[in-house]
C-alpha positions in Angstrom: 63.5 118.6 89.2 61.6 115.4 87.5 60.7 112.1 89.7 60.4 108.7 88.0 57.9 106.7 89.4 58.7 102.5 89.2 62.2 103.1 87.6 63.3 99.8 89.5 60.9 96.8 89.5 59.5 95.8 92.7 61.6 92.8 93.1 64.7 94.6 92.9 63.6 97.7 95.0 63.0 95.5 97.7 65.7 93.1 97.7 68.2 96.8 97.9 65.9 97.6 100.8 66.7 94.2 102.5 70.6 94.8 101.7 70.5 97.9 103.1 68.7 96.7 106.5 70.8 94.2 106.9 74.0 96.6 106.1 72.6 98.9 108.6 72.1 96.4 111.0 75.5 94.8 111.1 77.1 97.5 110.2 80.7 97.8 110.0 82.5 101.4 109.9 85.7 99.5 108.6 83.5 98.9 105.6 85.0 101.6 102.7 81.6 102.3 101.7 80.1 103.9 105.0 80.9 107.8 105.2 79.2 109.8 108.1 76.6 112.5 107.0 78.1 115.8 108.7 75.1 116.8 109.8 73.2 114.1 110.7 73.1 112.2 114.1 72.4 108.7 113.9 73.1 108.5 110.4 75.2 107.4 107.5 75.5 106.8 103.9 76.1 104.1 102.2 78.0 104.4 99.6 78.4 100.7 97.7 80.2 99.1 94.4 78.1 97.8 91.8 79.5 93.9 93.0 79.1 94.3 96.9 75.5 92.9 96.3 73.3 91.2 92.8 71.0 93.2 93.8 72.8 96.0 93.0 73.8 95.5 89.6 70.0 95.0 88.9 69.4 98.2 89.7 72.3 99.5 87.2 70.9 97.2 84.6 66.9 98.4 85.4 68.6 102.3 85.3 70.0 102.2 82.4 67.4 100.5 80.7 64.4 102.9 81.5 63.7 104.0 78.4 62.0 107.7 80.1 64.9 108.6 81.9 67.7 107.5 79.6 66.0 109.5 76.9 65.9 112.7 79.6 69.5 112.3 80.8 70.8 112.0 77.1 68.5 115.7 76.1 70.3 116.9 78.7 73.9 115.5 78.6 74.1 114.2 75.0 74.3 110.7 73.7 75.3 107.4 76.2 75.5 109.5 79.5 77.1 107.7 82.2 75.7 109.8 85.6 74.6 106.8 87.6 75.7 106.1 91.3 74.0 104.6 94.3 73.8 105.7 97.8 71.6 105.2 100.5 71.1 107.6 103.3 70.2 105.3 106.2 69.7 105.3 110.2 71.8 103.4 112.8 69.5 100.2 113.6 67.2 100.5 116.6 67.4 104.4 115.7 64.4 106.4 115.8 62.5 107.4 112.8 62.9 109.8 110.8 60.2 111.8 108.9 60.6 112.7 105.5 62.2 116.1 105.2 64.6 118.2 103.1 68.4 117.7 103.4 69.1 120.5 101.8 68.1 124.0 102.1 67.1 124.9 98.5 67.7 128.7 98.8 71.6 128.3 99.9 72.4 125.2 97.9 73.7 125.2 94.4 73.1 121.3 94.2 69.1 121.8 94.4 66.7 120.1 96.7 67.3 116.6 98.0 65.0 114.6 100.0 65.7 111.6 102.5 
C-alpha cells in the first residue's frame, strides 16, 4: 500500500470536490455514471468520463504527470502504464456524515484495503 500526498494541486482537488457536491446534490440516477454501492445506504459512486467536467481532465493530466507515482506504477507494471480511473464514493445530499472507515475487510478481500 503507498499514499501520495499533493498528487493533484490544490486548485484542481477542489474544483473535483465542488463537481462532485454539486453532482451529489442534483443528482440524477439516469446519469450513466452513478452505480449504487451494494452495501452502502445513502450512498453512491460516481463513476465519470474524463470530458463530463475540465476539472477532470486536470486531474488525468496532474496523474500522469507526477513524476513519484509514474516512476512507481511503471516498477511495477513496466513502461507507459495506463491504470488510471476516477471515482468518487459520495453520500446522498442532506445525508449524514460519515466517519472515515474501511470499505473493505482486509482479511477476506483479495483487492486489499480501501478507505472512504
Amino acid at each position: 500500500v503507498a499514499a501520495y500526498r499533493n498528487v493533484l494541486s490544490e486548485g484542481t482537488a477542489t474544483d473535483l470536490r465542488s463537481w462532485v457536491m454539486e453532482k451529489n446534490k442534483n443528482h440524477d440516477i439516469t446519469e450513466t455514471y452513478w452505480f449504487g454501492v451494494q452495501t452502502g445506504k445513502h450512498r453512491e459512486v460516481l463513476y465519470p468520463s474524463a470530458a463530463s467536467h475540465p476539472s477532470l481532465t486536470t486531474a488525468l493530466k496532474e496523474l500522469t504527470s507526477h513524476a513519484l507515482l509514474v516512476d512507481t506504477l511503471e516498477q511495477l507494471l513496466g513502461p507507459n502504464p495506463a491504470v488510471f480511473e476516477l471515482s468518487f464514493i459520495t453520500s446522498y445530499y442532506g445525508a449524514a456524515p460519515q466517519p472515515w472507515h474501511q470499505d473493505l475487510d482486509k482479511d477476506h478481500s483479495e483487492y486489499g484495503l480501501t478507505l472512504a
